[in-house]
C-alpha positions as CSV (number, residue, x, y, z in Angstrom):
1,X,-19.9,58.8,22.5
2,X,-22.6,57.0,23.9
3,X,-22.5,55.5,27.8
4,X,-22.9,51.8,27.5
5,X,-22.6,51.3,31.7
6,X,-19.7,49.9,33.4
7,X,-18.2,46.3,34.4
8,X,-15.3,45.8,37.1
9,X,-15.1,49.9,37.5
10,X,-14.9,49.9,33.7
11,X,-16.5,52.6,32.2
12,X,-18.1,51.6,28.6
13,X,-18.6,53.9,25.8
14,X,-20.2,53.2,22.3
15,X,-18.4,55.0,19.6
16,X,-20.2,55.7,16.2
17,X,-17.2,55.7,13.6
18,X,-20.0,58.0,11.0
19,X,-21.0,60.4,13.4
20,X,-18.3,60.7,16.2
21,X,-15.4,63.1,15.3
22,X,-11.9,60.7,15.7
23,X,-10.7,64.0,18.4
24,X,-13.3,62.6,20.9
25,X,-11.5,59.3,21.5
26,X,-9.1,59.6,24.9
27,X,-6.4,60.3,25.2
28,X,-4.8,57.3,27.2
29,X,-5.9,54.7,29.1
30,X,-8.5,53.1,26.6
31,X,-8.8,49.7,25.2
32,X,-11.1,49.3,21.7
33,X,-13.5,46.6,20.8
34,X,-14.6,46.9,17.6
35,X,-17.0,44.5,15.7
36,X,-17.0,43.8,12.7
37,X,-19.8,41.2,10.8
38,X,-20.1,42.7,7.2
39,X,-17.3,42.3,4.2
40,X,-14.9,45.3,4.4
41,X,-14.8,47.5,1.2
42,X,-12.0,50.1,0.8
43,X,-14.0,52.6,1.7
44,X,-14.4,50.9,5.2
45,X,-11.2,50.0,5.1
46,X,-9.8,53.5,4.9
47,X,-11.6,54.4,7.9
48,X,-10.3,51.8,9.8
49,X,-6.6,52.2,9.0
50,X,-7.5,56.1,9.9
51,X,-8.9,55.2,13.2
52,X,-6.4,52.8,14.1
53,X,-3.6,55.2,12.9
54,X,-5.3,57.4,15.5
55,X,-5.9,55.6,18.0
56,X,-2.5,54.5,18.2
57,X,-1.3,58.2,18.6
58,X,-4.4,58.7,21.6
59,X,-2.5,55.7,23.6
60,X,-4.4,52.7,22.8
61,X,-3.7,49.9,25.3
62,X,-5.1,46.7,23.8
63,X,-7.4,46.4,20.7
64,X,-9.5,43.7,19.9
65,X,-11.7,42.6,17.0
66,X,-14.7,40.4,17.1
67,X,-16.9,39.4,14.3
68,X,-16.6,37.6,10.9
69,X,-13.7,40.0,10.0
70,X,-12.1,39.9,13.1
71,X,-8.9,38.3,12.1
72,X,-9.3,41.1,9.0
73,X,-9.3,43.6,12.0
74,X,-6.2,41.8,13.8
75,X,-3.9,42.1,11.1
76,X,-5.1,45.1,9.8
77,X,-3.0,47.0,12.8
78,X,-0.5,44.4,13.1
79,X,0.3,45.5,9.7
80,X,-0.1,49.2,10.8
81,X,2.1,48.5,13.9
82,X,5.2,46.8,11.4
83,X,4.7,49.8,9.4
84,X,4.9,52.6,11.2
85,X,7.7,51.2,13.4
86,X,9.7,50.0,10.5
87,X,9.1,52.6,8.0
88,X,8.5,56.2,9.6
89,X,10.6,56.0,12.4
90,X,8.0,55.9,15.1
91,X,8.8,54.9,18.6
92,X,8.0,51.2,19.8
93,X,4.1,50.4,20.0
94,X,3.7,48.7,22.8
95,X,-0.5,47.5,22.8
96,X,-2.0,44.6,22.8
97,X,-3.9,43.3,19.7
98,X,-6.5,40.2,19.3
99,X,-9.1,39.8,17.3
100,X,-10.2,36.3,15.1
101,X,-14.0,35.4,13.7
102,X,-14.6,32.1,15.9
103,X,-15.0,34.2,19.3
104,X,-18.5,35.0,19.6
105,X,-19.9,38.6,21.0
106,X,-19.9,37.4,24.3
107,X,-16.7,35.8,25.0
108,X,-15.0,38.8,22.7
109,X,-16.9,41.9,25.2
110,X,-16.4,40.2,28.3
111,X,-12.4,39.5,27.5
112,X,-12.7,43.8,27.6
113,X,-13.0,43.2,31.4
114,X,-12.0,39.8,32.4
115,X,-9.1,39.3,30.4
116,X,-6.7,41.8,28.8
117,X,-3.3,41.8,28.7
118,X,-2.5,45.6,29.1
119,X,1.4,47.3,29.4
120,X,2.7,48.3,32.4
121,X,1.6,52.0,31.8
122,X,-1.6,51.2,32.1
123,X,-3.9,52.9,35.3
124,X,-6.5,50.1,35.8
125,X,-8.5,52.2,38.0
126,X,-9.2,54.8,35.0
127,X,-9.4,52.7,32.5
128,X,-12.6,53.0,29.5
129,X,-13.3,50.6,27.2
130,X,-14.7,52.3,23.6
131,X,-16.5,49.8,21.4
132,X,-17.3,50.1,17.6
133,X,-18.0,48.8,14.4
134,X,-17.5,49.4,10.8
135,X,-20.8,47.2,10.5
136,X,-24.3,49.3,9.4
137,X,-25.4,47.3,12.3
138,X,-25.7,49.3,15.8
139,X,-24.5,47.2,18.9
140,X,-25.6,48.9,21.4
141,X,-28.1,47.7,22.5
142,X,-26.7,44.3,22.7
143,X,-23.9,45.6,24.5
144,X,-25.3,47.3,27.1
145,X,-27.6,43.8,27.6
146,X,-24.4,42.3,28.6
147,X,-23.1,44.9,30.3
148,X,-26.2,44.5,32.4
149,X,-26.2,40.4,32.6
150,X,-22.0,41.0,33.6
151,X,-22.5,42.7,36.1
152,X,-25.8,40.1,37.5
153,X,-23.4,37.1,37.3
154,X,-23.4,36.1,33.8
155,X,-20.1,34.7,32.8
156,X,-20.3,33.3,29.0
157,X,-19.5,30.1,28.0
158,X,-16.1,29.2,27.2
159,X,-16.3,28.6,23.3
């Protein structure tokens, strides 16, 4: 995982699905952002239910999606969620999900910081924030650039 920087005492990693093994996620106390701007194939697909299926078991807190398939993200782990609740017996999830395609890239990031809705198990003094994407695209770049304009003021318009 890549550093990104940090916003509100929020340290911000960058996550390459491709080359990043799943085992390097945390273990608690994260919250996901993940991007996504290109049409989802199954391949893709498959490695987003596998990720999310993970993630879920490494304590996710809140997980948003962002992009032109981020209501394809939202439901994708609501769907999860119902499913693994209702049919394999596993415990009550208790994490946030979001996620549409009319947010834009800056209200979606900045919502990591200034607006999550996290469970009362959360320790907002350790929390990470992991972004990703099942694009080809690489965001960080742009992600650290608003990282940087954050944490000089910048609040994006509300859209």
């Amino acid at each position: 995982m890549d550093y990104l920087g940090s916003h509100y005492d929020r340290k911000t990693y960058y996550f390459d699905l491709n080359l990043v093994k799943l085992e390097n996620l945390p273990d608690s106390n994260w919250i996901c952002f993940m991007i996504a701007n290109e049409p989802i194939d199954k391949e893709k697909e498959k490695i987003l239910r596998d990720f999310l299926r993970f993630s879920i078991d490494k304590d996710l807190l809140e997980y948003m999606g962002q992009g032109n398939f981020g209501g394809f993200l939202h439901l994708t782990i609501d769907e999860l969620i119902t499913d693994l609740e209702l049919n394999h017996s596993h415990p009550e999830i208790d994490l946030t999900t979001t996620g549409d395609k009319d947010t834009d890239i800056d209200n979606g990031f900045w919502e990591c910081f200034g607006a999550t809705a996290l469970p009362d198990r959360a320790d907002y003094d350790g929390l990470e924030i992991i972004c990703t994407t099942l694009d080809n695209a690489n965001y960080k770049e742009t992600l650290k650039q608003l990282i940087d304009r954050f944490n000089g003021g910048y609040l994006p318009d509300d859209k």
